[in-house]
PyMOL CGO cylinders between C-alpha atoms (Angstrom):
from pymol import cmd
from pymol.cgo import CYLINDER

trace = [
    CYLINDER, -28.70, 25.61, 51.48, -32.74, 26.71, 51.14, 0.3, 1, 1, 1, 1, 1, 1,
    CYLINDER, -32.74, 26.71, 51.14, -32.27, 27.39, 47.82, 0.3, 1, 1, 1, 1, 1, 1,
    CYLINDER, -32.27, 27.39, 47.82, -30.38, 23.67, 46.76, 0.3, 1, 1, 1, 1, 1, 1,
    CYLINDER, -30.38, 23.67, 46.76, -33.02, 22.25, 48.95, 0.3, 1, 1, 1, 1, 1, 1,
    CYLINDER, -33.02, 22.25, 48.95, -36.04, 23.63, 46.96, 0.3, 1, 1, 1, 1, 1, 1,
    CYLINDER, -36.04, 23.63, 46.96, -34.12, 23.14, 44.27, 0.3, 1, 1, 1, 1, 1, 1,
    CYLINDER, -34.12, 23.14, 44.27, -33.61, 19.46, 44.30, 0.3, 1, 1, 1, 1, 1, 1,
    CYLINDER, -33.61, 19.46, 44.30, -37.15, 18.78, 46.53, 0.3, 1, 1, 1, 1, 1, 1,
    CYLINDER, -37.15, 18.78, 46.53, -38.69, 20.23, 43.08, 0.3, 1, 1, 1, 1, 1, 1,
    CYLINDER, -38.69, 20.23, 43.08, -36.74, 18.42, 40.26, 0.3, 1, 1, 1, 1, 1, 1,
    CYLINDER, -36.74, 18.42, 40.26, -36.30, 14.68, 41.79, 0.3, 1, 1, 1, 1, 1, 1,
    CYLINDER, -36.30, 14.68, 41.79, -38.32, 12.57, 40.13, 0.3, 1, 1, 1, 1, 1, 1,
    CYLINDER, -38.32, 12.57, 40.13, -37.30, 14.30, 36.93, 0.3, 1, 1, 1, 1, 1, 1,
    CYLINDER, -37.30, 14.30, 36.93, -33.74, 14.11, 37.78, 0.3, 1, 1, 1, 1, 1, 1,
    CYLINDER, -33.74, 14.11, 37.78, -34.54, 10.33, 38.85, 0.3, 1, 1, 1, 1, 1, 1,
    CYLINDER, -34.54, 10.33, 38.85, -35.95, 9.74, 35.59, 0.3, 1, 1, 1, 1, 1, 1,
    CYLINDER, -35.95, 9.74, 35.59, -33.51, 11.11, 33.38, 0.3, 1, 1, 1, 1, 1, 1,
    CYLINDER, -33.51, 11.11, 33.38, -30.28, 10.04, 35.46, 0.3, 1, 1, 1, 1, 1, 1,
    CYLINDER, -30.28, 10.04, 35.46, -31.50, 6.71, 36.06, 0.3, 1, 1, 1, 1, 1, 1,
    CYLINDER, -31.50, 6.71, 36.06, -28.42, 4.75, 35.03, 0.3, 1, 1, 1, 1, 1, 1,
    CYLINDER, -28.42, 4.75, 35.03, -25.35, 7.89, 35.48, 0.3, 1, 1, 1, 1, 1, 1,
    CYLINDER, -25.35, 7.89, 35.48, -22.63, 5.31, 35.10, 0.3, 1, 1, 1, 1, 1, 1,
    CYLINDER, -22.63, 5.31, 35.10, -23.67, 3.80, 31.80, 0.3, 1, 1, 1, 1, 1, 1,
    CYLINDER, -23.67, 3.80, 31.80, -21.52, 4.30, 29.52, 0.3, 1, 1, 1, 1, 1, 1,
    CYLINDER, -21.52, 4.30, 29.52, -18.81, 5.45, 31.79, 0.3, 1, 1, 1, 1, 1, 1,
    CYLINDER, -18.81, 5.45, 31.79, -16.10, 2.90, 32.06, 0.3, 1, 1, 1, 1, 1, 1,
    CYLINDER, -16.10, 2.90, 32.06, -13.52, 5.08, 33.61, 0.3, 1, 1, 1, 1, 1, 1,
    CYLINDER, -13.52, 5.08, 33.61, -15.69, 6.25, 36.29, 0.3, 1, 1, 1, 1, 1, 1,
    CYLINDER, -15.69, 6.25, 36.29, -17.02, 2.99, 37.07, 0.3, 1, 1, 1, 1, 1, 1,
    CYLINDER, -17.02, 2.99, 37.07, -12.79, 1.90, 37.52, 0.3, 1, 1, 1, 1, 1, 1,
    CYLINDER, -12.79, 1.90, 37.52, -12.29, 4.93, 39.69, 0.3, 1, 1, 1, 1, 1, 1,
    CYLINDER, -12.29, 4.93, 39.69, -15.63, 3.94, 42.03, 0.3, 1, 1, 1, 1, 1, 1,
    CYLINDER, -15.63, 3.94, 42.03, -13.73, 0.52, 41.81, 0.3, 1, 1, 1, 1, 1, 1,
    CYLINDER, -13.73, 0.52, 41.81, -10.52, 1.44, 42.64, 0.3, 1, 1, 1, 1, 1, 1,
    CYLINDER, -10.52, 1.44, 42.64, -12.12, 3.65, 45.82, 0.3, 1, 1, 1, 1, 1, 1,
    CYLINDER, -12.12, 3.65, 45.82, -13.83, 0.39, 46.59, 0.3, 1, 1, 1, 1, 1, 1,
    CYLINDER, -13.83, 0.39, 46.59, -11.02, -2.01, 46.65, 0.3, 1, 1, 1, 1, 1, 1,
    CYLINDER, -11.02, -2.01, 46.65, -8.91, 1.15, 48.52, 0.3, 1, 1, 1, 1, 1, 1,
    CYLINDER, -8.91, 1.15, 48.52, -11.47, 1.00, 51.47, 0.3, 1, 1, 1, 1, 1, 1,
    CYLINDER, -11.47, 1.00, 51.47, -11.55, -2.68, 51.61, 0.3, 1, 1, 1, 1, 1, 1,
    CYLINDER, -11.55, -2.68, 51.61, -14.71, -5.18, 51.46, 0.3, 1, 1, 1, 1, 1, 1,
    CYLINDER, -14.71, -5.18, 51.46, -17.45, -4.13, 54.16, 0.3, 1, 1, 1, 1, 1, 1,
    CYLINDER, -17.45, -4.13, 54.16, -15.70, -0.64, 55.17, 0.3, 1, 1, 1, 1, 1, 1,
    CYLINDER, -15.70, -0.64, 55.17, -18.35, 1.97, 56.01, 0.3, 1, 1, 1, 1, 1, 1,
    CYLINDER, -18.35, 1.97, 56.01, -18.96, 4.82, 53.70, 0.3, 1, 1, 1, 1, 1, 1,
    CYLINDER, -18.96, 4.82, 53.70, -21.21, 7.17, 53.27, 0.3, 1, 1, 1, 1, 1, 1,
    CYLINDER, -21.21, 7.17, 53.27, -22.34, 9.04, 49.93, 0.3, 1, 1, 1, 1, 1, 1,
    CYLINDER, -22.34, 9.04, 49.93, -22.96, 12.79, 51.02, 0.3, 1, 1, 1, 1, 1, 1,
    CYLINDER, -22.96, 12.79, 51.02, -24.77, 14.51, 48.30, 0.3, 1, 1, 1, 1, 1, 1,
    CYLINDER, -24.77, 14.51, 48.30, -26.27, 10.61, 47.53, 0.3, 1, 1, 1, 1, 1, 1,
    CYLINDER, -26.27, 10.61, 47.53, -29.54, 12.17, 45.33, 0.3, 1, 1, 1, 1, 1, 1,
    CYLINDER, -29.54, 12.17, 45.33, -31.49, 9.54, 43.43, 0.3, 1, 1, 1, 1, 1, 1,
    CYLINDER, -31.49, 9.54, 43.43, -29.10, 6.94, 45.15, 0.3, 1, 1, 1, 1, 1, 1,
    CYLINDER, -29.10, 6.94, 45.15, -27.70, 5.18, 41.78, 0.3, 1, 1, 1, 1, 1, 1,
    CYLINDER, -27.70, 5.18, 41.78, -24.25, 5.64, 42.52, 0.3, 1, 1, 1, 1, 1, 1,
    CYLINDER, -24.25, 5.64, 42.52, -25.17, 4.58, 46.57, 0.3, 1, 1, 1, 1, 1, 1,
    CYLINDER, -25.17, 4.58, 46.57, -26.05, 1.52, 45.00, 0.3, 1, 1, 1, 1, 1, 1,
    CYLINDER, -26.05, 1.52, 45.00, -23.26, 1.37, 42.90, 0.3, 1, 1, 1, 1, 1, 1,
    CYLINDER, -23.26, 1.37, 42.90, -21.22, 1.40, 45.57, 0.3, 1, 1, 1, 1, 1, 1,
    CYLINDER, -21.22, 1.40, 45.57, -22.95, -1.34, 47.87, 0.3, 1, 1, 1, 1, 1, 1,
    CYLINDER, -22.95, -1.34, 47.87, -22.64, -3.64, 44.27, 0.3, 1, 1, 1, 1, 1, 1,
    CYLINDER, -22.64, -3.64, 44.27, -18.68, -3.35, 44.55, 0.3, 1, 1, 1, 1, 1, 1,
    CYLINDER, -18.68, -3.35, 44.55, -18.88, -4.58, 48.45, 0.3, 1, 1, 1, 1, 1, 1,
    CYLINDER, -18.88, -4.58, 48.45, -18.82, -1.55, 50.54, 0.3, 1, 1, 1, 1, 1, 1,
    CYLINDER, -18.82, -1.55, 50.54, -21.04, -0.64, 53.51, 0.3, 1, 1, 1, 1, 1, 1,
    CYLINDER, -21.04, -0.64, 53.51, -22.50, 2.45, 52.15, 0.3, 1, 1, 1, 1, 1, 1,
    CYLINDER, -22.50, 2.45, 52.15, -25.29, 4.66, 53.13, 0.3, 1, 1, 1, 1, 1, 1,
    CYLINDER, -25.29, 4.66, 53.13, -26.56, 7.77, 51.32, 0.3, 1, 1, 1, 1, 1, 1,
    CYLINDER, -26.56, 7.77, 51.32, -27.62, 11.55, 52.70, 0.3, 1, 1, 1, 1, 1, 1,
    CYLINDER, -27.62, 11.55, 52.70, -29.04, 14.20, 50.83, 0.3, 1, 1, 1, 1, 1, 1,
    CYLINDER, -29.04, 14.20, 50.83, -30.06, 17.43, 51.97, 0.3, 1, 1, 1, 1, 1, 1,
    CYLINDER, -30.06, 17.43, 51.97, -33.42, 16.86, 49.54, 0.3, 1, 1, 1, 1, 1, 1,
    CYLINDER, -33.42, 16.86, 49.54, -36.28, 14.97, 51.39, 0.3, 1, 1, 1, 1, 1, 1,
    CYLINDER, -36.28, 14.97, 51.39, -37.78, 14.68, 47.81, 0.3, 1, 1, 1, 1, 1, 1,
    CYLINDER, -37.78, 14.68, 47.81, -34.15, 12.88, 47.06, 0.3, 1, 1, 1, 1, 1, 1,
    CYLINDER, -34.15, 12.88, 47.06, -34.26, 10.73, 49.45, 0.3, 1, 1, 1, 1, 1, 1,
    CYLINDER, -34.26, 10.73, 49.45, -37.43, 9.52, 49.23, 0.3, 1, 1, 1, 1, 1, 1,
    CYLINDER, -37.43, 9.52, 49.23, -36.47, 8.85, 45.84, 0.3, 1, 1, 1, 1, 1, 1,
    CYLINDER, -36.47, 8.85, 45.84, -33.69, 6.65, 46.91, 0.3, 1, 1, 1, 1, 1, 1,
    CYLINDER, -33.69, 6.65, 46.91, -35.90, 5.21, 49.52, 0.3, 1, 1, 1, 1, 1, 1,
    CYLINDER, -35.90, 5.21, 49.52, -38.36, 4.05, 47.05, 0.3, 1, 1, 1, 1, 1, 1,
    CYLINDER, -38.36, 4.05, 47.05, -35.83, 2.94, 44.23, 0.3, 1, 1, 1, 1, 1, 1,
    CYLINDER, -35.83, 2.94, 44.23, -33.11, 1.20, 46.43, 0.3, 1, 1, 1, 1, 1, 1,
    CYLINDER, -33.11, 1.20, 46.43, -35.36, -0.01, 49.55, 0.3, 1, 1, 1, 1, 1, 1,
    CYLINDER, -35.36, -0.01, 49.55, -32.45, -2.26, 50.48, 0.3, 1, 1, 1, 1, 1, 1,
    CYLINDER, -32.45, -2.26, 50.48, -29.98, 0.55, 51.52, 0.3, 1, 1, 1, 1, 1, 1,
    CYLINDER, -29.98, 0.55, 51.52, -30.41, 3.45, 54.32, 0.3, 1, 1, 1, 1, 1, 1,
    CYLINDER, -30.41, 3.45, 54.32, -31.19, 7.09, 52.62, 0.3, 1, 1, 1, 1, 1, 1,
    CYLINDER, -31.19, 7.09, 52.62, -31.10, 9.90, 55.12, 0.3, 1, 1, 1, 1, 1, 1,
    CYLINDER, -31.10, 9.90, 55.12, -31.96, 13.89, 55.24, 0.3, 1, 1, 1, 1, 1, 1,
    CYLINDER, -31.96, 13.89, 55.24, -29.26, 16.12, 56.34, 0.3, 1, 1, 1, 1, 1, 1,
    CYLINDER, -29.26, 16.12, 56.34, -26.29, 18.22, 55.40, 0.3, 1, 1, 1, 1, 1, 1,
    CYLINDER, -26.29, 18.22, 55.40, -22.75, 17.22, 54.64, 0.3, 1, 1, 1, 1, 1, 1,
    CYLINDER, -22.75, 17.22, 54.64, -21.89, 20.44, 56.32, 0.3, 1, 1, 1, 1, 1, 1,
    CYLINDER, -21.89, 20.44, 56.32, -22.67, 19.80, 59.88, 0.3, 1, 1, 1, 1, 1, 1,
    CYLINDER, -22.67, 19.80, 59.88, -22.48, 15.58, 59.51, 0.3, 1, 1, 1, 1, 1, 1,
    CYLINDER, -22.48, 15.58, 59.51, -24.50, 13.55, 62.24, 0.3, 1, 1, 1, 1, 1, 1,
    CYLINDER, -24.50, 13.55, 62.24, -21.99, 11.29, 62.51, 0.3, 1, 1, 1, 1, 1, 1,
    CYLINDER, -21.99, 11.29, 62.51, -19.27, 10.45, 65.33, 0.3, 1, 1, 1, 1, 1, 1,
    CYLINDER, -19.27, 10.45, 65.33, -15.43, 11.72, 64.79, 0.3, 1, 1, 1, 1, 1, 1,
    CYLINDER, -15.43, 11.72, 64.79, -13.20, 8.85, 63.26, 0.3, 1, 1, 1, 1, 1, 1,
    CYLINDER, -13.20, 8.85, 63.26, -16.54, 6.56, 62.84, 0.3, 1, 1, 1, 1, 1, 1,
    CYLINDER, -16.54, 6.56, 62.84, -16.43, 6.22, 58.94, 0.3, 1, 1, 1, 1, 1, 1,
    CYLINDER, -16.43, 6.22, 58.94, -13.75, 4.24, 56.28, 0.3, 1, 1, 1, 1, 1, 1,
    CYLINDER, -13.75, 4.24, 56.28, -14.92, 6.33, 53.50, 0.3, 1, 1, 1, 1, 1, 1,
    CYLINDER, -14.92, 6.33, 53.50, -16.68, 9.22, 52.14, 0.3, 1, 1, 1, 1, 1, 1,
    CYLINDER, -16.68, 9.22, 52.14, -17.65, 10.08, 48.39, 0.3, 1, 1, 1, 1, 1, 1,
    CYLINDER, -17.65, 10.08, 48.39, -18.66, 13.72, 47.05, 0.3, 1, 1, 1, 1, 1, 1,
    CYLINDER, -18.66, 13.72, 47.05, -19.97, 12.38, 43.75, 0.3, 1, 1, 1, 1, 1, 1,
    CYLINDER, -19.97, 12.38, 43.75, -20.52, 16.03, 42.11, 0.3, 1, 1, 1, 1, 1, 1,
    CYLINDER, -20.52, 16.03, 42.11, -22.14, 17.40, 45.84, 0.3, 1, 1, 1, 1, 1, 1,
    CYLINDER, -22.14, 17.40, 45.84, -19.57, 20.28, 46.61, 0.3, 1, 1, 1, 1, 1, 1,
    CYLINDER, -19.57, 20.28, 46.61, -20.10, 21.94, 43.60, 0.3, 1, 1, 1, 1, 1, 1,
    CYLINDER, -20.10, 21.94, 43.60, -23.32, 23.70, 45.63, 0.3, 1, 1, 1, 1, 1, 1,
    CYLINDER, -23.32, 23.70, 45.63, -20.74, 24.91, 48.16, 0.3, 1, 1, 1, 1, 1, 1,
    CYLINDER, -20.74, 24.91, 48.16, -19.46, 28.27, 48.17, 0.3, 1, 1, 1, 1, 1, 1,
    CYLINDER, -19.46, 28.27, 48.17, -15.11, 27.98, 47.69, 0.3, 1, 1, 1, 1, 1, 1,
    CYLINDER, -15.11, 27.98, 47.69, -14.61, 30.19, 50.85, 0.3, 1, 1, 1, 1, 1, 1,
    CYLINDER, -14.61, 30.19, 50.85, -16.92, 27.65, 52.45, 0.3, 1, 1, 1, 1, 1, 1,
    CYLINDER, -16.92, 27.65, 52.45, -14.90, 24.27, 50.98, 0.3, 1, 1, 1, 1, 1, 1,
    CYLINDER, -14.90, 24.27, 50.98, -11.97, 24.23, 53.74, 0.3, 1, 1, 1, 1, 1, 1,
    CYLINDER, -11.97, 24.23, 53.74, -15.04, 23.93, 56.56, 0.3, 1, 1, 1, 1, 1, 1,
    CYLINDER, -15.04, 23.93, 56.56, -16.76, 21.24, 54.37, 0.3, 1, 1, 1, 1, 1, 1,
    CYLINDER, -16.76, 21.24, 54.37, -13.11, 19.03, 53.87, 0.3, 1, 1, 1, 1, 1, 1,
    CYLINDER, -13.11, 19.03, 53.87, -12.53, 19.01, 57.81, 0.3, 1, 1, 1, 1, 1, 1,
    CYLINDER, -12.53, 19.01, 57.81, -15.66, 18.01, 58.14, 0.3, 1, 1, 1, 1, 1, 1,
    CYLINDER, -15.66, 18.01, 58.14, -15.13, 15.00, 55.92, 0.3, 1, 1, 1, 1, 1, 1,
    CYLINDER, -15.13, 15.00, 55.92, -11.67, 14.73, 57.80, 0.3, 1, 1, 1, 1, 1, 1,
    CYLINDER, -11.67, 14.73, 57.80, -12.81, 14.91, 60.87, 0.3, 1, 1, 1, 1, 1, 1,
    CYLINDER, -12.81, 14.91, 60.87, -15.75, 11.69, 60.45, 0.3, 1, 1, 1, 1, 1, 1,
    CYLINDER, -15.75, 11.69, 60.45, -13.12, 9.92, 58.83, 0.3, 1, 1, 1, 1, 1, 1,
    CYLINDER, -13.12, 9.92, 58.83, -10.74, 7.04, 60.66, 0.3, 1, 1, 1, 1, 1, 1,
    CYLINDER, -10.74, 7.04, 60.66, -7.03, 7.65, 60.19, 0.3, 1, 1, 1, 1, 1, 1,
    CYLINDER, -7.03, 7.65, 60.19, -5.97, 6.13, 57.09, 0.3, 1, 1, 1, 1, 1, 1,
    CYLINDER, -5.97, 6.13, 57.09, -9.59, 6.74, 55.30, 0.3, 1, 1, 1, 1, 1, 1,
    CYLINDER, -9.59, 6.74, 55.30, -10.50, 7.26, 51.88, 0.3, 1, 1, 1, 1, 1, 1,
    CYLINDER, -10.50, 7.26, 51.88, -12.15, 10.30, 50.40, 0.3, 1, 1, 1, 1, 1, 1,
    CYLINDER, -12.15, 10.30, 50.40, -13.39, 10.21, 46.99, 0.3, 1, 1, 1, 1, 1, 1,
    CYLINDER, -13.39, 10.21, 46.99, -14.80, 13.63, 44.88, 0.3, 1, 1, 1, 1, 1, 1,
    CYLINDER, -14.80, 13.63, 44.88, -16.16, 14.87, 41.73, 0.3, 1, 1, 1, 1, 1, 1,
    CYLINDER, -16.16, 14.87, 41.73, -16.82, 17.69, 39.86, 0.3, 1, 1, 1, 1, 1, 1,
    CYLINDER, -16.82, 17.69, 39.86, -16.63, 19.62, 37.01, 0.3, 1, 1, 1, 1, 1, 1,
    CYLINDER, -16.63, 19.62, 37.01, -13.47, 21.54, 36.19, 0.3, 1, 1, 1, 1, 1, 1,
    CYLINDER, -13.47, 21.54, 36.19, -13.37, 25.19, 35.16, 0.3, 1, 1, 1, 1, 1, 1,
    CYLINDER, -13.37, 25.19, 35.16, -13.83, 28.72, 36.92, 0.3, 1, 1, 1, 1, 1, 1,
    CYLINDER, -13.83, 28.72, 36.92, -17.31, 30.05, 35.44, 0.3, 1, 1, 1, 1, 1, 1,
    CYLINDER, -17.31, 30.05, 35.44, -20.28, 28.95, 37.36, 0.3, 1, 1, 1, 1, 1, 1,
    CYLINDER, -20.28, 28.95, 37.36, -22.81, 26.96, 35.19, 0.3, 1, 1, 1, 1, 1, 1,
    CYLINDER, -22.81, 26.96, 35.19, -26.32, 28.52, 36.22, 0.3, 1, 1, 1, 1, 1, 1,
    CYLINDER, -26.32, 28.52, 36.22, -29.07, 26.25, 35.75, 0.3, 1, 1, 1, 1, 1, 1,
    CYLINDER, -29.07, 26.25, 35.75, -32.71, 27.49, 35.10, 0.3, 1, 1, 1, 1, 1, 1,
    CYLINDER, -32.71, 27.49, 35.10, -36.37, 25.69, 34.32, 0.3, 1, 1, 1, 1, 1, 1,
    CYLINDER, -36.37, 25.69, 34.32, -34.80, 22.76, 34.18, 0.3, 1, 1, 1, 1, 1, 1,
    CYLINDER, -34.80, 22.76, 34.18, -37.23, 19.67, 33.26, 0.3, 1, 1, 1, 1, 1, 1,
    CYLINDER, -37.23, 19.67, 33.26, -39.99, 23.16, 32.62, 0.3, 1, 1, 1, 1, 1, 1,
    CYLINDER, -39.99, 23.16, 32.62, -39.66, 23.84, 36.33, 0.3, 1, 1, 1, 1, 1, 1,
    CYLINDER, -39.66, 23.84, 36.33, -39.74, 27.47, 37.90, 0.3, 1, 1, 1, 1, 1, 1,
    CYLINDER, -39.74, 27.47, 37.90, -36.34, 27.39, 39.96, 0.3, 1, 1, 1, 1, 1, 1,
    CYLINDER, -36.34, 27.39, 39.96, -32.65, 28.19, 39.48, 0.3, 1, 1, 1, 1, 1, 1,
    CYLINDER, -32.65, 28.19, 39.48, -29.24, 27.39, 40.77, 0.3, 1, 1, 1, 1, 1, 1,
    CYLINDER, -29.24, 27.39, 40.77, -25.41, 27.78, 40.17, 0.3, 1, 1, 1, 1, 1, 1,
    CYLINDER, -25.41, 27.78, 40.17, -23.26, 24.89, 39.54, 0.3, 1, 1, 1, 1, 1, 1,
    CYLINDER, -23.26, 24.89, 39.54, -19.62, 26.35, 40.80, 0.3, 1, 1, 1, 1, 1, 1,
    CYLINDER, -19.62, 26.35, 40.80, -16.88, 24.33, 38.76, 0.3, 1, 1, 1, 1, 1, 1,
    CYLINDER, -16.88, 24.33, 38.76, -13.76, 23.26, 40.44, 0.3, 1, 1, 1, 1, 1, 1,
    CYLINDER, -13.76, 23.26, 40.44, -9.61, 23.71, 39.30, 0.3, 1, 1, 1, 1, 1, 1,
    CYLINDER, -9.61, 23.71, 39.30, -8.14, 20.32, 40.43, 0.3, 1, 1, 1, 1, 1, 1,
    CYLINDER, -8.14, 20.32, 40.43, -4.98, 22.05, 41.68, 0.3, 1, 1, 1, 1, 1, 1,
    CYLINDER, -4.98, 22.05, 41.68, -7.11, 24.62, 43.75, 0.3, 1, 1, 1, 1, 1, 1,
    CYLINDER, -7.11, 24.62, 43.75, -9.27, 21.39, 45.34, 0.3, 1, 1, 1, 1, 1, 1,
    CYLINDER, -9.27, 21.39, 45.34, -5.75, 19.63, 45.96, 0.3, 1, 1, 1, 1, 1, 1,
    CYLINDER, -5.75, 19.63, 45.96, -4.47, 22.36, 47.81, 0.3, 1, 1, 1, 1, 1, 1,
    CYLINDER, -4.47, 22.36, 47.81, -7.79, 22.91, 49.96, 0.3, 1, 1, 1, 1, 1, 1,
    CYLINDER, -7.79, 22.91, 49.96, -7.61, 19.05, 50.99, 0.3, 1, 1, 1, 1, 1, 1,
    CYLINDER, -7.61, 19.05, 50.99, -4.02, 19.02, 51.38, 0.3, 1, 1, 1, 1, 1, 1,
    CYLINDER, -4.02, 19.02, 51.38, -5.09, 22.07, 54.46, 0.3, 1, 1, 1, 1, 1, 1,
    CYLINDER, -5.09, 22.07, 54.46, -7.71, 19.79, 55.60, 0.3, 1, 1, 1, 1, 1, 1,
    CYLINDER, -7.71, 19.79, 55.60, -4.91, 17.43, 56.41, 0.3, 1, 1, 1, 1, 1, 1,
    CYLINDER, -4.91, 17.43, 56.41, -5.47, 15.07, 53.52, 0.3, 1, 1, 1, 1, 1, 1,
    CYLINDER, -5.47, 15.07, 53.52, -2.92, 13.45, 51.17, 0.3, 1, 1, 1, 1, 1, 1,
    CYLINDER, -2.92, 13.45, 51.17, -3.45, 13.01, 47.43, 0.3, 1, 1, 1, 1, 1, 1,
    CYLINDER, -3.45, 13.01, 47.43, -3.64, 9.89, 45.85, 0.3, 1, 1, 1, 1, 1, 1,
    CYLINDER, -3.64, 9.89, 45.85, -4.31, 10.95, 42.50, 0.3, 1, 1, 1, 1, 1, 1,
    CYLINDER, -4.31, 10.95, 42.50, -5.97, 13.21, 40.09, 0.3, 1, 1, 1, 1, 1, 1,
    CYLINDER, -5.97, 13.21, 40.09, -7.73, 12.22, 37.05, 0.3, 1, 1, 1, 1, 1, 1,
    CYLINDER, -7.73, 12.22, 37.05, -9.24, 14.57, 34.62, 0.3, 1, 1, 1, 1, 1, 1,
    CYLINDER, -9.24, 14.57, 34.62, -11.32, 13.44, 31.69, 0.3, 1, 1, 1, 1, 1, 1,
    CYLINDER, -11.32, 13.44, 31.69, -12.91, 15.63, 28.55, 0.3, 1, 1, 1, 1, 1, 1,
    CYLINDER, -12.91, 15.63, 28.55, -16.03, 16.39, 28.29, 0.3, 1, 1, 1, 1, 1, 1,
    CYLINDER, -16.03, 16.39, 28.29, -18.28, 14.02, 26.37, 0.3, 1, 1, 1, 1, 1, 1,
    CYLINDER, -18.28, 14.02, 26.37, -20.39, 16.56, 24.43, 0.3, 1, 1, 1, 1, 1, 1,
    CYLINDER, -20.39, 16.56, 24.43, -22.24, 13.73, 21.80, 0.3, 1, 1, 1, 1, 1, 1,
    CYLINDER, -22.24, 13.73, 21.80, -24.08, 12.39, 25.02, 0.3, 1, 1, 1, 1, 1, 1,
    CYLINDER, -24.08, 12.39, 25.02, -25.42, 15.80, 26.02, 0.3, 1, 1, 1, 1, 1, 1,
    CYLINDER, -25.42, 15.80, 26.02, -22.77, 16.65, 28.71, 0.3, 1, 1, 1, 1, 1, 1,
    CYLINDER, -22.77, 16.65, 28.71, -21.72, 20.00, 29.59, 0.3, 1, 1, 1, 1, 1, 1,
    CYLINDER, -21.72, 20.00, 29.59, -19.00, 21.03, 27.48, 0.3, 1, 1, 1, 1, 1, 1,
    CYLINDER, -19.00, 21.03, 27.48, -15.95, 21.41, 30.16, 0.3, 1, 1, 1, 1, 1, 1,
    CYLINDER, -15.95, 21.41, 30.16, -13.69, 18.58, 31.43, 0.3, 1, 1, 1, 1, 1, 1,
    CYLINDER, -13.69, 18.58, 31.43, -14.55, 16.23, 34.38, 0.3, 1, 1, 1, 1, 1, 1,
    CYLINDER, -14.55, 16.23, 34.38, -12.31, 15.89, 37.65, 0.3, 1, 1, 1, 1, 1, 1,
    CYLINDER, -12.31, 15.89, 37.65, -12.18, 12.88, 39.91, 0.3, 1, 1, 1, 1, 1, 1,
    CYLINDER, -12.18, 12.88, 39.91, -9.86, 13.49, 42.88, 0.3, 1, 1, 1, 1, 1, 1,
    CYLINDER, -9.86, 13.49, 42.88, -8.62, 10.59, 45.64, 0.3, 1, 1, 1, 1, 1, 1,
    CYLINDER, -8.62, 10.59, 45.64, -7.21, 11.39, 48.86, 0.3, 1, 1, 1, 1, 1, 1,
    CYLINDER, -7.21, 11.39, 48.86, -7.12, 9.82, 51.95, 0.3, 1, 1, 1, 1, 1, 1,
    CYLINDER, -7.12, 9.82, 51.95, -6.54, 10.81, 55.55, 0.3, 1, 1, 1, 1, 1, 1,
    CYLINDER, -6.54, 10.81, 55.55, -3.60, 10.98, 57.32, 0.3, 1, 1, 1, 1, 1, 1,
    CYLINDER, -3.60, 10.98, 57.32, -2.28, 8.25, 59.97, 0.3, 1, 1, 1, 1, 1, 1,
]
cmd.load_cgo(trace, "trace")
């Protein structure tokens, strides 16, 4: 976790910058965030673990939901702050959640787990069970594949970090043993002409039992 922190504390406003808008040009993300939207239902509570910069937070609040954002980055979340004043941006880690058992309609993982080690990935889905209300929606994303993408200097900085890519059948079976049941599956190929990385991208929906 120290090492995503500095990380993420030392590229923000780069990232910021160059991810300003990360659902342009992506219709069938935007109709999965959609579809999660409609799913929870108008004013449910959800929050965006993982929430960076905040544009997909805000996304989210756009399409009716009562969403909030964490980060583990206080550089992040200042960010967010500062771009999206009208929302709630907080520090802490989606590992060990501040939040009350049963107290939330929704959580999204928009391409945050991929920082977590896979032995540590059952923990992290009970944890998302257990702030979840029976019948609640989980929404994540990530890249698919089984080699690590390790990223270094990026934006000229001095720090490094491994981006662990995800099979959708292993992440199906890890949230099925959190006690979550599928609700679909969507893979889509890489988009390589707008500078993405070169592997296919996975959007899983599940939702808690009850």
């Amino acid at each position: 976790m120290t090492d995503t922190r500095t990380f993420y504390d030392t590229i923000a406003e780069d990232y910021a910058a160059h991810f300003r808008d990360p659902l342009a040009e992506r219709p069938l993300e935007r109709a999965l965030l959609a579809a999660y939207a409609e799913q929870v239902g108008p004013g449910g509570r959800v929050a965006d673990l993982g929430c960076g910069p905040g544009a997909v937070t805000a996304h989210l609040a756009g399409l009716g939901l009562s969403v909030f954002g964490l980060d583990l980055s206080a550089s992040m979340v200042a960010v967010a702050r500062r771009d999206f004043p009208g929302l709630w941006f907080g520090q802490g880690c989606m590992r060990e959640l501040p939040l009350a058992g049963g107290s939330l309609a929704g959580v999204v993982s928009w391409y945050s787990s991929i920082h977590t080690p896979v032995d540590e990935l059952p923990a992290l889905f009970r944890e998302f069970h257990r702030v979840l209300a029976p019948g609640g929606r989980l929404l994540l994303a990530f890249q698919v594949g089984d080699v690590p993408l390790r990223l270094e200097h990026p934006f000229g900085h001095d720090v490094a970090l491994d981006y662990q890519r995800r099979e959708p059948g292993r992440m199906a079976g890890l949230l099925a043993g959190a006690g979550f049941l599928l609700g679909s599956s969507t893979v889509r190929e890489p988009e390589v002409t707008r500078g993405e990385s070169p592997v296919p991208q996975a959007f899983v929906l599940a939702r808690k039992r009850g």
